[in-house]
C-alpha positions as CSV (number, residue, x, y, z in Angstrom):
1,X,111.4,96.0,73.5
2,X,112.6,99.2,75.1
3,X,116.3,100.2,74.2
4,X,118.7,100.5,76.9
5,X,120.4,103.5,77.3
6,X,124.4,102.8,76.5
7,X,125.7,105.8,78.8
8,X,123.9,104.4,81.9
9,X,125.2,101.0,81.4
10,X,128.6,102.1,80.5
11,X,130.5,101.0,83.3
12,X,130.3,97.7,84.9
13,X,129.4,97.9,88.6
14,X,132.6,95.7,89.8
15,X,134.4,98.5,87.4
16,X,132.4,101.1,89.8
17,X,133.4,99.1,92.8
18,X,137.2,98.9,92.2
19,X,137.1,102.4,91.4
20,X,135.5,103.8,95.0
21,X,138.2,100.7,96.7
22,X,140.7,102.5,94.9
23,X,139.8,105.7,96.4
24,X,139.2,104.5,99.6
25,X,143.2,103.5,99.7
26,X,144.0,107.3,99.7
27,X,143.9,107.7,95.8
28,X,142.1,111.1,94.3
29,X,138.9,111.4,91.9
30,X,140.9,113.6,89.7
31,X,143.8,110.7,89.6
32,X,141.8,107.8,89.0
33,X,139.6,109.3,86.3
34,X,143.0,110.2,84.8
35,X,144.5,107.0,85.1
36,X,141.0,104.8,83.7
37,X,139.8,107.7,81.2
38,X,136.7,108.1,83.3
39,X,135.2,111.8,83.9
40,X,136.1,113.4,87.3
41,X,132.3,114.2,87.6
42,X,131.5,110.4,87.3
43,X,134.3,109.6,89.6
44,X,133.2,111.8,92.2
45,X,129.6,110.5,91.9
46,X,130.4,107.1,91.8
47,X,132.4,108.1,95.2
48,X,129.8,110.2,96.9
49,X,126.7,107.5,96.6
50,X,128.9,105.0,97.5
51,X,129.4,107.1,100.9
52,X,125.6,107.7,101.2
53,X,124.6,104.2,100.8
54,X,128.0,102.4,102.4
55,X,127.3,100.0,100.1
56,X,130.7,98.1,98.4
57,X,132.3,99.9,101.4
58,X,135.3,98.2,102.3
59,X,136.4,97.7,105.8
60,X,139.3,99.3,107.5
61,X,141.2,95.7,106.8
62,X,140.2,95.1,103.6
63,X,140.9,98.8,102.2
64,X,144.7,98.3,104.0
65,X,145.3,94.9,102.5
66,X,144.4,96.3,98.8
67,X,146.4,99.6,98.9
68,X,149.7,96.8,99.9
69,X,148.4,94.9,97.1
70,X,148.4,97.5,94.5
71,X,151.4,99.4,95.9
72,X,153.6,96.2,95.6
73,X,152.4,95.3,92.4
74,X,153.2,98.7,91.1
75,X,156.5,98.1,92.4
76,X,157.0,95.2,90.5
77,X,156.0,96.7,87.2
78,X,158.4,99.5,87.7
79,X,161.4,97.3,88.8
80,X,160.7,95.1,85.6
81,X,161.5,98.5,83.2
82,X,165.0,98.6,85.2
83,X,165.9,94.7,85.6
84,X,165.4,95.6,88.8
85,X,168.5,97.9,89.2
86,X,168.0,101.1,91.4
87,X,169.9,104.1,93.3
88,X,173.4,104.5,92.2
89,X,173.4,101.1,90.1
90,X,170.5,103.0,88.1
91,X,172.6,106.0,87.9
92,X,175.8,104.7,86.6
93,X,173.9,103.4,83.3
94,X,173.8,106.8,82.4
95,X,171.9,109.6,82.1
96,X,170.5,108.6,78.8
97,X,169.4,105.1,80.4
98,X,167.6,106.6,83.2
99,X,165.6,109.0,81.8
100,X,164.7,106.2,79.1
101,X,163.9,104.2,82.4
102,X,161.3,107.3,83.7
103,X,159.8,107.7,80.4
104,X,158.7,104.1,79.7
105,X,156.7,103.9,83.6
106,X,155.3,107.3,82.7
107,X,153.8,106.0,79.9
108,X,152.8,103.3,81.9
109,X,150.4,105.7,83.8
110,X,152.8,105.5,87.1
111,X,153.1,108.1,88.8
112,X,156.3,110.4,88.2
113,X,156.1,110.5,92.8
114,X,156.3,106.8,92.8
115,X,159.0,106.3,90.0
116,X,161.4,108.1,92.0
117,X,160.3,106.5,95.0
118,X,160.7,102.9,93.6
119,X,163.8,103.7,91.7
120,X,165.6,105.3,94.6
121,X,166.4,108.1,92.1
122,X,166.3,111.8,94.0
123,X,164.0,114.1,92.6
124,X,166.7,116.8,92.0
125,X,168.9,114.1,90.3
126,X,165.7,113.1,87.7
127,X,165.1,116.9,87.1
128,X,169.0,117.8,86.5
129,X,169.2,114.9,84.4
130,X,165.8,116.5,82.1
131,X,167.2,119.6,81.6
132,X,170.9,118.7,80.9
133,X,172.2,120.6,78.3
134,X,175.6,119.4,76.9
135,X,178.5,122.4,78.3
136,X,181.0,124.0,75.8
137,X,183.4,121.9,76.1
138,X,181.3,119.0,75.2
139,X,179.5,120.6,72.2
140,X,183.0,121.4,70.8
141,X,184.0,117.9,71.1
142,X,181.1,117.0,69.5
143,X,181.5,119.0,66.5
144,X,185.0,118.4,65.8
145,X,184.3,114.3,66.3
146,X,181.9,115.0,62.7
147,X,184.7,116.9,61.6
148,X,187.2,114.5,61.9
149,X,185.0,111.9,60.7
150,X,184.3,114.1,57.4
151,X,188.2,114.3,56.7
152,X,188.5,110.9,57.0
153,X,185.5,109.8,54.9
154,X,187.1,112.4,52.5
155,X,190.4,111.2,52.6
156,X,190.3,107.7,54.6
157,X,194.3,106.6,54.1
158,X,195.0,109.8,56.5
159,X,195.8,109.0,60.4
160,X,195.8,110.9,63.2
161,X,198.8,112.6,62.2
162,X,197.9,113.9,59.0
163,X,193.9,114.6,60.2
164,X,195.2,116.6,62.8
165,X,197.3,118.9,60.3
166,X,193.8,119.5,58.2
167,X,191.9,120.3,61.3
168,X,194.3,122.9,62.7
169,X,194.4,124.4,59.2
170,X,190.3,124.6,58.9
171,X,189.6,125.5,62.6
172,X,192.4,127.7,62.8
173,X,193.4,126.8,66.2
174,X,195.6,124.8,68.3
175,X,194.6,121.1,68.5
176,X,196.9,118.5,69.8
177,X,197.2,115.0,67.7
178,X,196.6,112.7,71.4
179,X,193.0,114.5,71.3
180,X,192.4,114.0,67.5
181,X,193.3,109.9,68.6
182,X,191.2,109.8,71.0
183,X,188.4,111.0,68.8
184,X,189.2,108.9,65.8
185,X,189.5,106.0,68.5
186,X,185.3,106.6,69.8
187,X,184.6,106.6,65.9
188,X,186.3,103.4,65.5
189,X,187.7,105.0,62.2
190,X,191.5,104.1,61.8
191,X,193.8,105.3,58.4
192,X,193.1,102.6,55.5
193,X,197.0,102.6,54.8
194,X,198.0,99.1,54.4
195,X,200.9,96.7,55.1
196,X,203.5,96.6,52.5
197,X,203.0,93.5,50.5
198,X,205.7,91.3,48.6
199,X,206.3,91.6,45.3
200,X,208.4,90.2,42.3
201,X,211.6,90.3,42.6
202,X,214.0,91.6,39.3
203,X,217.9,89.9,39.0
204,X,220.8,91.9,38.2
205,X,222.7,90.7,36.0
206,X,225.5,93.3,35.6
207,X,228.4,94.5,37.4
208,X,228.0,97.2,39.4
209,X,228.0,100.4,38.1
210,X,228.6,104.3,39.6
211,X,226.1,105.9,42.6
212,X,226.8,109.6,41.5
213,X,224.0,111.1,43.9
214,X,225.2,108.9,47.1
215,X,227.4,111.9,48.5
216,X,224.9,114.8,46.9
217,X,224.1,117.3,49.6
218,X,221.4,118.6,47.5
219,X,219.1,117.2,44.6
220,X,218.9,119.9,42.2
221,X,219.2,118.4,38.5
222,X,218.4,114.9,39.9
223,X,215.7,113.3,38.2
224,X,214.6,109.6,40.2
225,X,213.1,106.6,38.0
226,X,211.8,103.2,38.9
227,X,209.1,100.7,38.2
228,X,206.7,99.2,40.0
229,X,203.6,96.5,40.4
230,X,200.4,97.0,39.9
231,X,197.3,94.2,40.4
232,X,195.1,94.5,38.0
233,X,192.6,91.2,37.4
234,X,194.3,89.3,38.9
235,X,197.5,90.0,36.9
236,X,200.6,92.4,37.3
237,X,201.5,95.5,35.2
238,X,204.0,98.0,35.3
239,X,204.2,101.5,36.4
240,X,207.8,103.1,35.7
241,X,207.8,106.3,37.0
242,X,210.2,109.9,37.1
243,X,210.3,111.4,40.5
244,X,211.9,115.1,40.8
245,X,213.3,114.6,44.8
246,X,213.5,118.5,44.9
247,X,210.0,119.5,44.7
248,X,208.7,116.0,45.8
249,X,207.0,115.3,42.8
250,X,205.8,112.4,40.1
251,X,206.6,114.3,36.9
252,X,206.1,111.7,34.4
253,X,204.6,108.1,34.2
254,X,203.3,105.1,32.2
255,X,201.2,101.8,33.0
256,X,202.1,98.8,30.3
257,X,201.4,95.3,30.3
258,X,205.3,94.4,29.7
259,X,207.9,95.4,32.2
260,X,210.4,96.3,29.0
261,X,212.7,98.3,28.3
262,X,210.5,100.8,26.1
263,X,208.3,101.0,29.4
264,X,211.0,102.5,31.1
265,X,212.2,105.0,28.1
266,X,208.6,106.0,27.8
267,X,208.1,108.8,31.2
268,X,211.7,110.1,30.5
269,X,211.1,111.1,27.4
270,X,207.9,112.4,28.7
271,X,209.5,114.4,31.1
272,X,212.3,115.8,29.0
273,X,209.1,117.1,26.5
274,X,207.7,118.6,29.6
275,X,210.8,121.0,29.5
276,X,213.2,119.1,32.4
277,X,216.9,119.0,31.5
278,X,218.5,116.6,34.6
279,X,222.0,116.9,35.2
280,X,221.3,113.1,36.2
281,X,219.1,110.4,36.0
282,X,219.1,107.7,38.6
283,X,218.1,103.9,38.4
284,X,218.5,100.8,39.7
285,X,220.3,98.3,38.7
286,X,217.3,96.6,36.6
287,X,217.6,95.2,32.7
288,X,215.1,97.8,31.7
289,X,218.2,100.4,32.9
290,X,221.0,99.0,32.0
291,X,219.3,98.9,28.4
292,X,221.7,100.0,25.2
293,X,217.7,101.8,24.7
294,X,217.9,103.5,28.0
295,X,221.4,104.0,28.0
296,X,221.1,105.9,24.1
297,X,218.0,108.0,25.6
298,X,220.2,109.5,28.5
299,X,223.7,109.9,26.4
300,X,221.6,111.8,23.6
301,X,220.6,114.6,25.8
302,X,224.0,114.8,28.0
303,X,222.2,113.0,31.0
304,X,224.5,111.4,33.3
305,X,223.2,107.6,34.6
306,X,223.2,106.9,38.4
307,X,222.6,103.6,39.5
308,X,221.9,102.5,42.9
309,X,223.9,99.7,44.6
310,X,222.9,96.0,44.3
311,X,220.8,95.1,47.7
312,X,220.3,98.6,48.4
313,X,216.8,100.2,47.8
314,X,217.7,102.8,49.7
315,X,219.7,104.4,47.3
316,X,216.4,105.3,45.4
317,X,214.7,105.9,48.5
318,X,212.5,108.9,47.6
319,X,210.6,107.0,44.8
320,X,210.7,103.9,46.5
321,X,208.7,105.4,49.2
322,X,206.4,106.9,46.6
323,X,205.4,103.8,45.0
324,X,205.0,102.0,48.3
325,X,202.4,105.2,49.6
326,X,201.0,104.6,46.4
327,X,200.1,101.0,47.1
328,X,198.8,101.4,51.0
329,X,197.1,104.3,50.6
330,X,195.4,103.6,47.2
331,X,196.1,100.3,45.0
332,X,195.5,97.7,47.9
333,X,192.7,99.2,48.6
334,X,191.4,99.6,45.2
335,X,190.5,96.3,43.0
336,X,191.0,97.3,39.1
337,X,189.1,95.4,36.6
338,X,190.7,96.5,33.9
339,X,193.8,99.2,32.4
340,X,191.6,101.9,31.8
341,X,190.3,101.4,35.8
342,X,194.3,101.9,37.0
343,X,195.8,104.2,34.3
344,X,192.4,106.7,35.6
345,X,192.9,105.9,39.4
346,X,196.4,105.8,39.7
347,X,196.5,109.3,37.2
348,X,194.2,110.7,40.2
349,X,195.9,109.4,43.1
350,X,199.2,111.1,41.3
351,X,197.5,114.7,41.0
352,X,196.4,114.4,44.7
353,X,199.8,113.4,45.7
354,X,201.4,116.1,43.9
355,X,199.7,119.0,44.9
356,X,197.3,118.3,48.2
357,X,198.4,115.6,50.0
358,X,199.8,116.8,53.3
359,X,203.2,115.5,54.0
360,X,205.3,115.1,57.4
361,X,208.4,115.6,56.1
362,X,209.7,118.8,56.4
């Protein structure tokens, strides 16, 4: 049996007579063997016999009713990409969206002419929005948003306030704190600082004693000491603490399982070995304070004891607002498994606080 060529056979003939239909609606050799990955030669063979013989040759009619057939069935592919939005409800998805829109009826093999068409979108619309290139102002946006966004990964218990500071120090130019909230606000990025949280409460069980820094204009010689709470699975511990008000600083601390009064001796005599000679050491009004311990620790090195008045944290302000920027910027956000986890976080968090954190107070 003789072998029939596969070339000749290649092509159906209702494949051959849709083709020469197609071109008889107005469309080109060149398009259609683009469009159906036939060769323009073939094409325009196919075309020219079919012309020669009028055979498959559609009537005036007929050609009509299948170029409305086709052209409303391209339609409907192309409103299906959009949902069957178009002109300026198109536009106002954005230039992103439309172009998205184009591209996926282009590689639908429609025509870029009859997108545009279809779409309602003008031609010098489509083009502007392919070669849009983002303008100064927008690229510096841009790159101080990743900016921003790196401070705060760096140091996320910073707000807009504080972010701001950093970036005018790095860019070295004038940026105002609304625009820095408005960026953080598109990131979604807010400062980690938490609410203040309730926590133990210690009695007082003697008589008020002297406030000697209550009428100080100054704070030289002043040393500030307090403890505080720390979780720590799913227990509390202690951190007492010496504050110097002058330079802002945590001198001296301890963490202990006991709030005692050898906890509280322990950073005092820690700072007094650092080289500090206070005029005066202020306290509350605490049992770990009014110790004879604590009280024989202060009297031994000619330290006067200030205490602050019952009900009024204020008195200790300075440390109090340490402790509490401590714990909603760091501790509850932090979960500590164990002693060693807080005694190495919270010794960080202190060094950081000391000597880069930025502050707002001037």
């Amino acid at each position: 049996m003789q072998k029939i060529s596969q070339s000749k056979n290649r092509y159906s003939a209702e494949f051959k007579s849709s083709l020469i239909a197609l071109h008889q609606t107005g469309r080109s050799a060149n398009s259609l063997a683009k469009e159906y990955h036939v060769s323009v030669s073939t094409v325009t063979n196919w075309i020219n016999q079919a012309d020669a013989s009028r055979i498959n040759v559609l009537s005036p009619s007929e050609a009509a009713l299948l170029k409305e057939n086709i052209r409303l069935k391209e339609e409907l592919d192309i409103f299906k990409t959009c949902s069957g939005a178009v002109g300026k409800k198109l536009l106002k998805q954005g230039r992103q969206f439309v172009l998205h829109i184009v591209q996926a009826n282009l590689k639908a093999k429609h025509r870029l002419t009859r997108i545009l068409q279809v779409l309602h979108i003008p031609r010098s619309t489509y083009y502007s929005y392919l070669h849009w290139q983002p303008s100064q102002t927008k690229q510096r946006h841009e790159r101080i948003k990743k900016l921003v966004f790196k401070i705060w990964t760096d140091y996320p218990m910073y707000g807009y306030p504080r972010i701001t500071i950093m970036l005018r120090s790095q860019l070295k130019r004038s940026i105002s704190e609304r625009f820095v909230y408005q960026l953080m606000t598109e990131l979604g990025i807010r400062s980690i600082m938490t609410k203040k949280r309730n926590k133990p409460t210690t009695k007082v069980l003697y008589p008020q004693r002297p406030n000697l820094i209550n009428d100080l204009s100054h704070f030289d010689g002043v040393l500030l000491t307090d403890i505080t709470y720390i979780p720590v699975a799913n227990r509390w511990v202690y951190l007492a603490s010496v504050y110097q008000p002058e330079t802002r600083q945590v001198i001296a601390y301890k963490l202990g399982y006991q709030m005692t009064k050898s906890l509280a001796v322990v950073p005092i005599k820690k700072a007094l070995s650092l080289g500090y000679q206070p005029q005066i050491v202020h306290s509350d009004m605490g049992s770990q304070y009014t110790s004879d311990l604590f009280e024989q620790t202060l009297s031994s090195q000619n330290i006067k004891h200030s205490y602050s008045r019952k009900g009024r944290p204020g008195d200790n302000a300075r440390i109090e607002s340490f402790h509490s920027l401590l714990k909603r910027e760091y501790v509850n956000t932090t979960k500590f498994s164990n002693m060693n986890e807080a005694i190495a976080g919270i010794d960080s968090y202190i060094r950081w606080y000391n000597h880069d954190r930025i502050t707002l107070v001037a």
